[in-house]
C-alpha positions in Angstrom: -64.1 7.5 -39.2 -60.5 8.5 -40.2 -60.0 10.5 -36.9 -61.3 7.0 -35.0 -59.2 4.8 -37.2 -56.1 7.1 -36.0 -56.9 7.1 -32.5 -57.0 3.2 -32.5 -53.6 3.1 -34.1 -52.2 4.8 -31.7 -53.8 2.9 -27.9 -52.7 -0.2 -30.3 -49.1 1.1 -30.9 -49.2 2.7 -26.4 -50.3 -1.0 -25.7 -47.8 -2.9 -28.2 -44.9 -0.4 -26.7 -46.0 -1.3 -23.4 -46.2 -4.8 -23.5 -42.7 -5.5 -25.1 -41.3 -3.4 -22.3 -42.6 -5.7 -19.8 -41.6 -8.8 -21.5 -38.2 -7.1 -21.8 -38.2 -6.8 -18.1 -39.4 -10.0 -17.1 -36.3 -11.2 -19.2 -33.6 -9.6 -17.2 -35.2 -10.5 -13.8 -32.8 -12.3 -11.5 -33.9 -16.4 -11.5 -30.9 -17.8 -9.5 -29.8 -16.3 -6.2 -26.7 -17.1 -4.2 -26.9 -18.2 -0.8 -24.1 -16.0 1.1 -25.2 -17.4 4.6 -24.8 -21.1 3.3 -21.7 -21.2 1.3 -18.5 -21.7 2.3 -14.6 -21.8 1.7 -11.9 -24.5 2.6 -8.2 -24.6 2.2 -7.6 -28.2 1.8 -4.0 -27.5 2.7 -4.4 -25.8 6.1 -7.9 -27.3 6.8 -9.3 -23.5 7.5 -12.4 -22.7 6.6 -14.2 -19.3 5.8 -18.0 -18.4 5.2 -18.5 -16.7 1.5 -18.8 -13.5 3.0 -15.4 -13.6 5.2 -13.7 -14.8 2.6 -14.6 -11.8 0.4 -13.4 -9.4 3.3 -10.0 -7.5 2.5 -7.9 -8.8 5.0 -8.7 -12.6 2.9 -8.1 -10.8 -0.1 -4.6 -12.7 -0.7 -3.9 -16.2 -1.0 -1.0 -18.4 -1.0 0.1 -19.9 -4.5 -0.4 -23.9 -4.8 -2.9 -23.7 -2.3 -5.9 -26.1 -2.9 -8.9 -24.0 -2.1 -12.6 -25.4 -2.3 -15.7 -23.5 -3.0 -19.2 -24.8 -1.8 -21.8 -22.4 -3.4 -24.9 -23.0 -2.0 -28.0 -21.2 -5.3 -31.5 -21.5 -5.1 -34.1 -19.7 -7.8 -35.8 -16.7 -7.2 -39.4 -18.3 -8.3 -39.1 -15.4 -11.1 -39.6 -17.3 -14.4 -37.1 -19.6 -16.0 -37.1 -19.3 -19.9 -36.0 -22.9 -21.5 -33.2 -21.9 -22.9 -31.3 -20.4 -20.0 -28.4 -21.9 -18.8 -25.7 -21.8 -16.1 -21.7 -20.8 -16.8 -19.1 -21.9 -14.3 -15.8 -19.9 -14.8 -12.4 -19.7 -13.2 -8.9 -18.8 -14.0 -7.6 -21.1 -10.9 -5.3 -23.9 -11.4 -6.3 -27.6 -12.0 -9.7 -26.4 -11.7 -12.8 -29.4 -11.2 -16.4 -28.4 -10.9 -19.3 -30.6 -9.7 -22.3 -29.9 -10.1 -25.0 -32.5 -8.8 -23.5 -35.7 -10.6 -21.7 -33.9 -13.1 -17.9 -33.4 -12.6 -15.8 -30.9 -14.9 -12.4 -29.9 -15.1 -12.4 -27.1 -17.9 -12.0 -23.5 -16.7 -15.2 -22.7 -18.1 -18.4 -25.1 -18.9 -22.1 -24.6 -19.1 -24.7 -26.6 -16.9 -28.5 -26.1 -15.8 -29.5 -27.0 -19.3 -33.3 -27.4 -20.4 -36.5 -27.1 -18.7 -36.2 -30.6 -17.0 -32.9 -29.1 -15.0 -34.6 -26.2 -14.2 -37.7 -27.1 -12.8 -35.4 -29.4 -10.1 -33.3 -27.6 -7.1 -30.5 -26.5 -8.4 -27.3 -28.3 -6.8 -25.0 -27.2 -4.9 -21.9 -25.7 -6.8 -18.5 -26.7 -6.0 -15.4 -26.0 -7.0 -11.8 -26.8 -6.1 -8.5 -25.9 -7.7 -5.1 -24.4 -6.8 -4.2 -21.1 -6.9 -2.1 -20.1 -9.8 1.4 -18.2 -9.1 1.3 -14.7 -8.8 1.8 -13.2 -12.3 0.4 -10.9 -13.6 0.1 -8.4 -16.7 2.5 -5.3 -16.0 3.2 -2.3 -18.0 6.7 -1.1 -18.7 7.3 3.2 -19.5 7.4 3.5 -23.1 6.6 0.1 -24.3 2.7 0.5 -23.1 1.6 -1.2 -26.5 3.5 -4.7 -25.4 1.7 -7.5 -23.3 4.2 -7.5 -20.5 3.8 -10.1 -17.7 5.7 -9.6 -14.1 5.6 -11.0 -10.7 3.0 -9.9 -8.5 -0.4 -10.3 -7.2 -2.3 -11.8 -9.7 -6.6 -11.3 -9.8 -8.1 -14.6 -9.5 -12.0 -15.2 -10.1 -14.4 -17.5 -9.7 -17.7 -16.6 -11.7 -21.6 -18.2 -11.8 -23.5 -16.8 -15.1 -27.0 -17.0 -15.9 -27.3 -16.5 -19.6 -27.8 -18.3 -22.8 -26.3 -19.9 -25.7 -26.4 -21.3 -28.9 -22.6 -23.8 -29.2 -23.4 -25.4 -25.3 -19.7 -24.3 -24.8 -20.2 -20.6 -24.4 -22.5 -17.8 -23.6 -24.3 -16.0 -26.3 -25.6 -13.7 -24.3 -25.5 -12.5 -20.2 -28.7 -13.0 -18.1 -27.6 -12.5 -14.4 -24.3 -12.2 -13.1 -24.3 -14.7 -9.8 -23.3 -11.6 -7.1 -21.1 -11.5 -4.6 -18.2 -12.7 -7.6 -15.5 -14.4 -5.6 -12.3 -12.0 -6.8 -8.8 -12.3 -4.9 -5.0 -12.3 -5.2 -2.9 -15.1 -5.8 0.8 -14.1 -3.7 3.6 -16.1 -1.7 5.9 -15.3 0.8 8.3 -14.0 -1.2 6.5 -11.1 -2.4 5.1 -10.3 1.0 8.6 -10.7 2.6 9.8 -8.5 -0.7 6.4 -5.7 0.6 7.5 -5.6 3.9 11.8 -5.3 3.5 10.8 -2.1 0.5 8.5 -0.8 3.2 10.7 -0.8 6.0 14.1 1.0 4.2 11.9 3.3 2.7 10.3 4.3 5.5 13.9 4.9 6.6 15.7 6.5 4.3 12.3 8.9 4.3 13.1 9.5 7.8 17.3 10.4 6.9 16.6 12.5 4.2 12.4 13.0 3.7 10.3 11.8 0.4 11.8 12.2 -2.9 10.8 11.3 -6.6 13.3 8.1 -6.2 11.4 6.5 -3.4 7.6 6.3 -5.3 9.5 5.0 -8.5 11.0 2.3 -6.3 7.5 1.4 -5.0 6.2 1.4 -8.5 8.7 -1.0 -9.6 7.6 -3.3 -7.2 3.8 -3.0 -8.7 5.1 -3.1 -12.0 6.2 -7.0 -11.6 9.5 -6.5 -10.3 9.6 -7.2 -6.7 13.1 -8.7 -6.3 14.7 -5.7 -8.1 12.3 -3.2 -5.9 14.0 -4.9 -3.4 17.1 -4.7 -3.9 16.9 -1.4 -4.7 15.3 0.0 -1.8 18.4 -1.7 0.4 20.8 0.5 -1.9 18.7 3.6 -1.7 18.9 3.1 2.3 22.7 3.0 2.6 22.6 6.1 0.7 20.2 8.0 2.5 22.8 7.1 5.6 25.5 8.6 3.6 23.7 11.6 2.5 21.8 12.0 5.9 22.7 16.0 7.2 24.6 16.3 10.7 22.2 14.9 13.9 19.8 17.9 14.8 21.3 18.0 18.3 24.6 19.6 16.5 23.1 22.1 14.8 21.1 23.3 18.4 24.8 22.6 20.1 26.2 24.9 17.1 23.2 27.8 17.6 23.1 27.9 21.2 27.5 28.3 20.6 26.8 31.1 18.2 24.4 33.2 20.4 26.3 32.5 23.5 29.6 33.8 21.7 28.3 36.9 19.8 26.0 37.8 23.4 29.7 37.9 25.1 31.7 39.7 22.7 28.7 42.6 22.9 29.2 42.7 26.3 32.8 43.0 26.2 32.7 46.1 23.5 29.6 47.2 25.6 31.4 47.7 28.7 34.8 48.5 27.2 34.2 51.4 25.0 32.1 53.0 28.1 28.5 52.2 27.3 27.9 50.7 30.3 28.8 53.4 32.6 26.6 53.3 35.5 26.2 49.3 35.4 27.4 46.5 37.6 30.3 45.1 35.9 30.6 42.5 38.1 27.3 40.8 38.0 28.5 41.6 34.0 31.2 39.8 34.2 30.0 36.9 36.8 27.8 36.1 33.8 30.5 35.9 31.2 32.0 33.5 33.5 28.8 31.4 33.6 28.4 31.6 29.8 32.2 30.1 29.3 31.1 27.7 31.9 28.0 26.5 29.6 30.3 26.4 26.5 32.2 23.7 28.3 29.3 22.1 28.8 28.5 21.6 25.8 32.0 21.2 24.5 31.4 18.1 26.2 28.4 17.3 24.7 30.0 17.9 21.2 32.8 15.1 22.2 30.5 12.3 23.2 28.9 12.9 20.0 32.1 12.7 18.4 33.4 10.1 20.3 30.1 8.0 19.2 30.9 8.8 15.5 34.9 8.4 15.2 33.8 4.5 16.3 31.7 3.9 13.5 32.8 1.6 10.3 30.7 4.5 8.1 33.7 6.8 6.2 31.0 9.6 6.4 30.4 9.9 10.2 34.1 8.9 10.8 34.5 12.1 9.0 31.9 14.1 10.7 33.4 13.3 14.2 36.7 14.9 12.7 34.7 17.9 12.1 33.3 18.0 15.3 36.8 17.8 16.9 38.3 20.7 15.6 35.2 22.8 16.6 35.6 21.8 20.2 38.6 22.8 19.6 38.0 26.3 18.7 35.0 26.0 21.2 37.6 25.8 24.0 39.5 28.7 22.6 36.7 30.7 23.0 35.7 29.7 26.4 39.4 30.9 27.4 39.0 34.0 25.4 35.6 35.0 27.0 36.8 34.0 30.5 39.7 36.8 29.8 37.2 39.3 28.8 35.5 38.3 32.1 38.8 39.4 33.7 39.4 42.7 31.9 36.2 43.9 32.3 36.8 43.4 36.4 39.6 45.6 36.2 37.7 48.4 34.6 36.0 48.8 38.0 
């Protein structure tokens, strides 16, 4: 009989354990779904208008500050049990914010609705929401002082949230049924800030192209995330004009400068080649018809190095002004050496 009694304890305790899970579940079902196809988005300022699902899409993602945006969210029950006490939260950190919702009309960031078993066994109405979006501050942390609630200028989150759940004050949720999915999230921005994005990207991207990435550049970019966009700014115009000034000699100088260099040393070989009697049994005249072509191609690009000169003795920058002096005197010299090489062209002809 013990043994019996036991075994009954325990299909009583499995069947207990069992139901309780499945009223648990049947209390976190979903009861409200949101209708993506049906709801919509207008800017009351520009008169666009986006379905709930384009307006979620990245390239929607930012929206102008002061503009009146309305939301018409379109929810409908799942036919999953309603438990009486369930009720609706409508939440939003927008500006001037006023919610209707059938007859009811709200302007608190936050209020509860779909109250009682009457409410819920209607449709549920449609959900709509208009308010402005709020300027574009947000919180920001500052190296160092991590532990202070810093607030800067940038693109701000803005939310707009529907909450199943329940309550016990009517003013706020006790406890979190069903979050209403897709939430509406985006960024509140104006044109400053994007004209501020674009003017750091562009004289970064050019100073990175005069003197490659440094450290500098990404702290500059953080600054501008960090809340300080007019600063970033200002900044990244400073950090151009100095890339300018430290920007190395034009690539085109330094090939001028190698070919110069090989073409010299190659001549001045060939001069101690032939002179000192290694090149017995060779035909110093095709020898020396080529030292007279290679003081032909210094010329040529002694020329080369005075346009470039030219170009840079006419700029209002101090450092190219100073970089076409530079250039001068080694045409200078270049020219010298021409001469010099065409004499060894000359001497080596007479050792024929």
């Amino acid at each position: 009989m013990k043994h019996l009694f036991f075994i009954s304890l325990v299909v009583l305790s499995f069947a207990l354990l069992f139901l309780s899970i499945g009223i648990g579940t049947a209390a976190v079902q979903d009861v409200l779904r949101l209708d993506e196809d049906k709801s919509y988005v207008l800017n009351l300022e520009t008169g666009s208008k986006l379905s709930y699902t384009d307006f979620l899409r990245p390239e929607n993602s930012k929206q102008f500050e002061g503009d009146r945006l309305e939301f018409n969210i379109y929810v409908s029950k799942t036919g999953n049990p309603i438990l009486d006490d369930y009720v609706l939260e409508l939440r939003t950190n927008m500006d001037d914010p006023e919610w209707k919702f059938g007859d009811y009309i709200s302007h608190k960031a936050s209020d509860i609705v779909w109250k009682g078993k009457e409410e819920h066994e209607l449709m549920v109405p449609k959900v709509i929401l208009s308010g402005e979006v709020p300027k574009p501050i947000k919180k920001v942390k500052e190296p160092g002082f991590e532990a202070y609630d810093i607030y800067g200028i940038g693109e701000g989150e803005v939310y707009v949230e529907l909450t199943v759940g329940t309550t016990r004050d009517g003013a706020t949720l006790e406890t979190i049924i069903q979050p209403l999915e897709p939430t509406i999230k985006f960024f509140s921005t104006n044109k400053e800030i994007q004209d501020a994005e674009d003017k750091i990207d562009k004289n970064l991207e050019e100073a990175k192209g005069k003197i490659g990435p440094t450290g500098l550049e990404e702290e500059i970019r953080k600054l501008y995330e960090e809340g300080h966009p007019g600063w970033a700014s200002k900044l990244s115009e400073h950090y151009k004009e100095l890339s300018v000034a430290a920007e190395p000699p034009p690539l085109t100088l330094y090939v001028i400068l190698s070919v110069m260099l090989g073409l010299m040393l190659g001549s001045v070989f060939v001069y101690v080649y032939a002179s000192r009697g290694g090149g017995k049994g060779v035909d110093v005249s095709q020898i020396s018809a080529e030292l007279d072509d290679t003081s032909g191609k210094i010329d040529e690009k002694s020329s080369s190095i005075n346009a470039i000169s030219t170009k840079f003795a006419r700029s209002e920058d101090d450092e190219k002004r100073s970089v076409a002096r530079e250039l001068i005197k080694i045409r200078a010299s270049l020219n010298e050496l021409s001469s010099e090489i065409r004499t060894i062209a000359d001497r080596i002809r007479g050792f024929r």
